[in-house]
Structures are given as structure tokens and as C-alpha cells.
Backbone bond lengths (Angstrom), bond angles and torsions (degrees), N, CA, C in turn:
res aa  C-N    CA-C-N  psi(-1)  N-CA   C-N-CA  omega(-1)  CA-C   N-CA-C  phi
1 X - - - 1.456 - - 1.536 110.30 -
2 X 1.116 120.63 -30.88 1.561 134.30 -142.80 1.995 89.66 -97.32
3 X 1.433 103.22 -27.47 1.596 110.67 -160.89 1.694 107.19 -94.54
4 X 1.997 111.66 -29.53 1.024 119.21 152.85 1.205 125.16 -54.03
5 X 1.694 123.35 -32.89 1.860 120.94 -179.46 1.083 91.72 -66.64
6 X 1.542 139.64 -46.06 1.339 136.78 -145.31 1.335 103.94 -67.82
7 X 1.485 114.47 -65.96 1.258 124.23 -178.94 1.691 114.29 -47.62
8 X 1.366 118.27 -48.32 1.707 113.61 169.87 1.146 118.21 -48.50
9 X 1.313 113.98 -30.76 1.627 121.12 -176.26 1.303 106.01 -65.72
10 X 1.126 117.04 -60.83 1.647 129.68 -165.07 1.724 106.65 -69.35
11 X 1.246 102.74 -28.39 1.589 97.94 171.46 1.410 109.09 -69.21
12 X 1.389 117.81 -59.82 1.227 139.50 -173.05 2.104 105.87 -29.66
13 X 1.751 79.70 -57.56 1.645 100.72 170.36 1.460 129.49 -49.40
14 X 1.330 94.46 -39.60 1.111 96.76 170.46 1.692 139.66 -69.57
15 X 1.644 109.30 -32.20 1.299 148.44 175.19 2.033 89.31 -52.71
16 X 1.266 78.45 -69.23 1.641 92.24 -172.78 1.518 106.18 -43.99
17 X 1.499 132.87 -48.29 0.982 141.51 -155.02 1.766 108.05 -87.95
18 X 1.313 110.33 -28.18 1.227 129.27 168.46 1.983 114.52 -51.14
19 X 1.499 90.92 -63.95 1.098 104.15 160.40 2.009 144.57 -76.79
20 X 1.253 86.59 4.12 1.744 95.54 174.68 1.477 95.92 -106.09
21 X 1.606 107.13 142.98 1.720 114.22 148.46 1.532 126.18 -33.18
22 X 0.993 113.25 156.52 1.593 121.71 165.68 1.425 87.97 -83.27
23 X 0.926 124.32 -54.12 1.931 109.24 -147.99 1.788 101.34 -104.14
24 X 1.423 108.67 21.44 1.572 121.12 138.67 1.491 122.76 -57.58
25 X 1.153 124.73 132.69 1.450 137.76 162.56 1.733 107.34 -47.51
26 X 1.167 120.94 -28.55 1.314 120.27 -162.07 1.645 119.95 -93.53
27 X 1.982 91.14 -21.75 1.280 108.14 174.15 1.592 124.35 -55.26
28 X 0.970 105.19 -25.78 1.653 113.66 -164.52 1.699 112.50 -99.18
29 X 1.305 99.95 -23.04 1.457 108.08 163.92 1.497 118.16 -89.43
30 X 1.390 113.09 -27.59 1.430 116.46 170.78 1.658 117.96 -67.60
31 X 1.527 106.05 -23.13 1.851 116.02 177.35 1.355 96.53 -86.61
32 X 1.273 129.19 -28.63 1.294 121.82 -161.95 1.673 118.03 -75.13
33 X 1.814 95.66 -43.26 1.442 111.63 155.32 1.905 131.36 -41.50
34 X 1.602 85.78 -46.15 1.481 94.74 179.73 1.028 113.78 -72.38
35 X 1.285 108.64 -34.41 2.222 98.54 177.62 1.286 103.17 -77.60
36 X 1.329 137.36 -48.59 1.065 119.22 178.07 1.658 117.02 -44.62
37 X 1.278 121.26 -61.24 1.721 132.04 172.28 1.762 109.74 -28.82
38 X 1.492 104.55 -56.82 1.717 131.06 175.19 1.934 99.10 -32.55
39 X 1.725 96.65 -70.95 1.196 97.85 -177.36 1.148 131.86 -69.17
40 X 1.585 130.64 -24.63 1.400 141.32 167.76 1.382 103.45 -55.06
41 X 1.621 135.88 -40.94 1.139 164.32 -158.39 1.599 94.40 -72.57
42 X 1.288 150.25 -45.24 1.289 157.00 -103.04 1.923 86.71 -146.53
43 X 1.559 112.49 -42.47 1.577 112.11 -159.79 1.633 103.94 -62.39
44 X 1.464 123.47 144.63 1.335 111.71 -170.99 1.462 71.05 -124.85
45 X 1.778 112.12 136.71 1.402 115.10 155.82 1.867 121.68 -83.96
46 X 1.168 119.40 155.12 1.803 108.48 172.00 1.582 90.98 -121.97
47 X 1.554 66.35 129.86 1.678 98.10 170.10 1.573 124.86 -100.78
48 X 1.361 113.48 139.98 1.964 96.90 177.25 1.245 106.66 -59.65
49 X 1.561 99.17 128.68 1.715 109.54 156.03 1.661 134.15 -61.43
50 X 1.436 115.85 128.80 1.401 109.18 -170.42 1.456 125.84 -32.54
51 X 1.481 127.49 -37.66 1.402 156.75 175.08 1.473 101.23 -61.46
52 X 1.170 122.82 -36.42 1.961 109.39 172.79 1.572 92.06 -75.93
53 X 1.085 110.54 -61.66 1.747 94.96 -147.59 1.483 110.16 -61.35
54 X 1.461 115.78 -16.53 1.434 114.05 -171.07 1.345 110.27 -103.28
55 X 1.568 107.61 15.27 1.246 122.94 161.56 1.522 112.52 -89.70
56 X 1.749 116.36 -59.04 0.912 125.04 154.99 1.752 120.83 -21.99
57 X 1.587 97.12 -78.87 1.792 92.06 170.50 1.637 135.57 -25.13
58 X 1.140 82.94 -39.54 1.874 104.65 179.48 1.118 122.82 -78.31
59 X 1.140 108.74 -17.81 1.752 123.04 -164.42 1.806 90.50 -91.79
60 X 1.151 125.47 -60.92 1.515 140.57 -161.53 1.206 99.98 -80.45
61 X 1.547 118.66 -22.34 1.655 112.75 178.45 1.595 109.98 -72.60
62 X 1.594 103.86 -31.48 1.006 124.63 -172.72 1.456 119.64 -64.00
63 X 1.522 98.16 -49.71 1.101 116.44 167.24 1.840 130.12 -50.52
64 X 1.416 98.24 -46.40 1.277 109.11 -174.14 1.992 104.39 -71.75
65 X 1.183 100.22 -36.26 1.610 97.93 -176.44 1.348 116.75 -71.78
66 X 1.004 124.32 -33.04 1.450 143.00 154.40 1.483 114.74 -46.34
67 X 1.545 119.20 -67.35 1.368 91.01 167.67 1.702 135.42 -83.65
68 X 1.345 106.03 9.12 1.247 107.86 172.32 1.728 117.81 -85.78
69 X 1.601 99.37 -29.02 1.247 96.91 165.13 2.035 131.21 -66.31
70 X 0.989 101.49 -45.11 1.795 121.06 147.44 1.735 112.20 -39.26
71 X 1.001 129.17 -50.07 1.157 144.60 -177.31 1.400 103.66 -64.30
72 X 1.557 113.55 -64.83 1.435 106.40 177.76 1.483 133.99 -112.25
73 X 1.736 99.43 19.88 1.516 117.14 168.53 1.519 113.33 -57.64
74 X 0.834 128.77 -156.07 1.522 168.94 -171.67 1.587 106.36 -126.44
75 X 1.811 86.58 -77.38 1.543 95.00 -167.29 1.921 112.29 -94.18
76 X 0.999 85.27 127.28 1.399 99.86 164.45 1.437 141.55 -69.45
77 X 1.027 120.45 111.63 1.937 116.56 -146.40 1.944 100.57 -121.99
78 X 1.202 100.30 154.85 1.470 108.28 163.23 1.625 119.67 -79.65
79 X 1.547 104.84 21.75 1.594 111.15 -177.98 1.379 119.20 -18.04
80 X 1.672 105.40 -65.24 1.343 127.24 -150.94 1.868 100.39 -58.43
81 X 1.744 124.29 1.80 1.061 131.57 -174.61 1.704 109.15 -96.26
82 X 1.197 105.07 -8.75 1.210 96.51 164.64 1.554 132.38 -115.44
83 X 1.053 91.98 24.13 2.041 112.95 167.22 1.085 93.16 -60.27
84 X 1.289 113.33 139.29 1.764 143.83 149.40 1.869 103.31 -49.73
85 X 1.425 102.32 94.33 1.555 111.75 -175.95 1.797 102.01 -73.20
86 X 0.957 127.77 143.32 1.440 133.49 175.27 1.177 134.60 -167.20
């Protein structure tokens, strides 16, 4: 959604730019906009992949059952040795 505003903008800019002078005052701020827009246009963000966090989830689920079982065992175990180290 965010990459569609971008792109309307820069068209838009362009329209505008089509129609202004070069040796307008406005021209040079109107190119200046567009490269800036150009390059915002180009930035790819990274996002977490579904596969970490539902790794994550698992890890702390893991975690939590483990020490609750310790908590209200009897026996006392070296559980916490078999977490997924990472």
C-alpha cells in the first residue's frame, strides 16, 4: 500500500514537472522532491519471517512447561538441557 502512495506521488511529480519551466524557481525543488521520492521508492524494508517467530513461540512454550513442570514435580530434572540452544 505504502509503495503504491509512493509511486502516485512520483507520477503526480512528474506531471507537475512536465508542466513547470526549467528556469522556474519551483523547478529545482520539484526534481529535488522526486529524487528524494525515487529513492524512498527503491528502500526494501525486512520483515521477520513467519518461521522465526513460530520458532520463537516454541522455544518459550517450551520453556515455560518445563519450568512449570520442575516447579510442581517431585523430581527434579536437568530439563532446561534440552532446549533448542540458538
Amino acid at each position: 500500500m505504502k509503495k503504491l502512495k509512493i509511486s502516485n506521488e512520483i507520477e503526480r511529480l512528474l506531471e507537475v514537472l512536465k508542466n513547470t519551466e526549467p528556469v522556474d524557481d519551483k523547478y529545482e525543488m520539484i526534481a529535488e522532491n522526486l529524487k528524494t521520492l525515487k529513492e524512498a521508492d527503491g528502500v526494501k524494508v525486512d520483515s521477520i519471517s513467519k518461521e522465526a517467530i513460530l520458532t520463537a513461540v516454541i522455544s518459550i512454550t517450551s520453556l515455560i512447561l518445563i519450568l512449570n513442570y520442575e516447579q510442581t514435580g517431585a523430581i527434579t530434572s536437568k530439563a532446561l538441557g534440552f532446549l533448542k540452544r540458538s
